[in-house]
Structures are given as C-alpha cells and as structure tokens.
N, C-alpha and C positions, 0 to 999 in steps of 0.2 A: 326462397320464394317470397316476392312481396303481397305482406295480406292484404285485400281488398279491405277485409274489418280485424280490429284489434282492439284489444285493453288496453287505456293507461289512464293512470292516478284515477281508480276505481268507473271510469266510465266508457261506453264504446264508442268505441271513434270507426269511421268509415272514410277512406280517402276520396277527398275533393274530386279526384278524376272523375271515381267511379262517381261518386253522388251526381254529378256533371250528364256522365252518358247515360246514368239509370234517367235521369229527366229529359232526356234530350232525346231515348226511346218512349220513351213512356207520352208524351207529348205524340210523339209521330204515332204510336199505337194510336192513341185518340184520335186524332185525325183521320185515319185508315178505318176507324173505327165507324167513325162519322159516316165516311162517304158507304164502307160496308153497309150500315141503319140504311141510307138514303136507297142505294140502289135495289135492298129487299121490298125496302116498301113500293114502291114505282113498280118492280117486277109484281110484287102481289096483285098489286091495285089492276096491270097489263093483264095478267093472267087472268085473275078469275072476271074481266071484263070480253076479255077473247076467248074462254076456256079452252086453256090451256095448259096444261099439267106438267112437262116440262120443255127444258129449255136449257141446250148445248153446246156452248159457244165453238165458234168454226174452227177451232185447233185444237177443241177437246179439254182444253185445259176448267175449265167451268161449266158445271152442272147445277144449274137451279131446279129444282121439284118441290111443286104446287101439292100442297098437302090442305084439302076444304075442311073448315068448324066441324068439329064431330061433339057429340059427348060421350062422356064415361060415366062409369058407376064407381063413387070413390069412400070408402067408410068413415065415415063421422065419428071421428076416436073421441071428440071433447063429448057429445051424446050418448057412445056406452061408456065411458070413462064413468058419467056420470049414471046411467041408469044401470047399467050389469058391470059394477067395479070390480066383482070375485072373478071375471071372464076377461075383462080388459087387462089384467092383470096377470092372469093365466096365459096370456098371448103375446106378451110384451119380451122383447128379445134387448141385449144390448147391444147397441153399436158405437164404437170406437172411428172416432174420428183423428186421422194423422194431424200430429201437430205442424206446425207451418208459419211462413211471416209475409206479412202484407206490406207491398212497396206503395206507398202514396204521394202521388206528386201534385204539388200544389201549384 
C-alpha cells in the first residue's frame, strides 16, 4: 500500500499528490461554501419579508426552514463560578474531547 503520509530522517512527509488534491478540494469546499453563505442569507432576507417558513425545491431534493430570533435562558457559569464556587464546582462534569488534525489551506 502507498502511504499518503510517512516518516523519514525524523520528519512527516506527506505525498505531493495528495497535498495537491487536499488543496484543490479544500479551495472548491470554499467556494461551495460561499455560494451556500450567499443563498441562506437571500433566502432569510426572502422569507421573513414574505413569511415564509419553508421552502422545497420542485424535486425535493432541498429543504430550507425558516426558524424567527427567539430567546433562551442560558446560565452564567463565569457569575456562579464566581459567587457560589462550592456549587459551581459541585456541578462541573468532565468532558473528553477526541483528538483530531486540522487541514489548512492557504
């Protein structure tokens, strides 16, 4: 099997192809990316000027749904951290986050 990434003389090398198509997706992601940004915001803007809530393109294949500003109630941990620390603390759970690697293209 050819590795995509390998060691050698103590450093990781990743073959030129792949570094190649990883940018050459990654680029189109952004782009796709783009036009995704553009046509939510147009649809929002469309929707809550016609109220409109959703919206199903004619083969089904895409579902936009209009969801309006609400608020929530959300706890202010830096608040009792600070005023009730024996309770903040009493409450506090660990969470484990998977490790993982970030591809960046420049």
């Amino acid at each position: 099997m050819n590795d995509l990434v390998r060691f050698e003389d103590g450093q990781m090398v990743i073959a030129d192809e792949a570094v190649k198509q990883i940018v050459k997706f990654e680029r189109g992601a952004l782009k796709i990316n783009m036009l995704k940004e553009n046509i939510r915001e147009q649809a929002l803007a469309k929707m809550e000027e016609l109220g409109i809530d959703k919206y199903v393109s004619p083969d089904g294949s895409l579902a936009i749904n209009y969801f309006p500003e609400r608020t929530s109630k959300r706890l202010d941990s830096t608040k009792l951290k600070k005023e009730l620390p024996d309770i903040y603390e009493e409450y506090l759970k660990d969470s484990t986050t998977k490790s993982y690697v970030k591809l960046t293209v420049k």
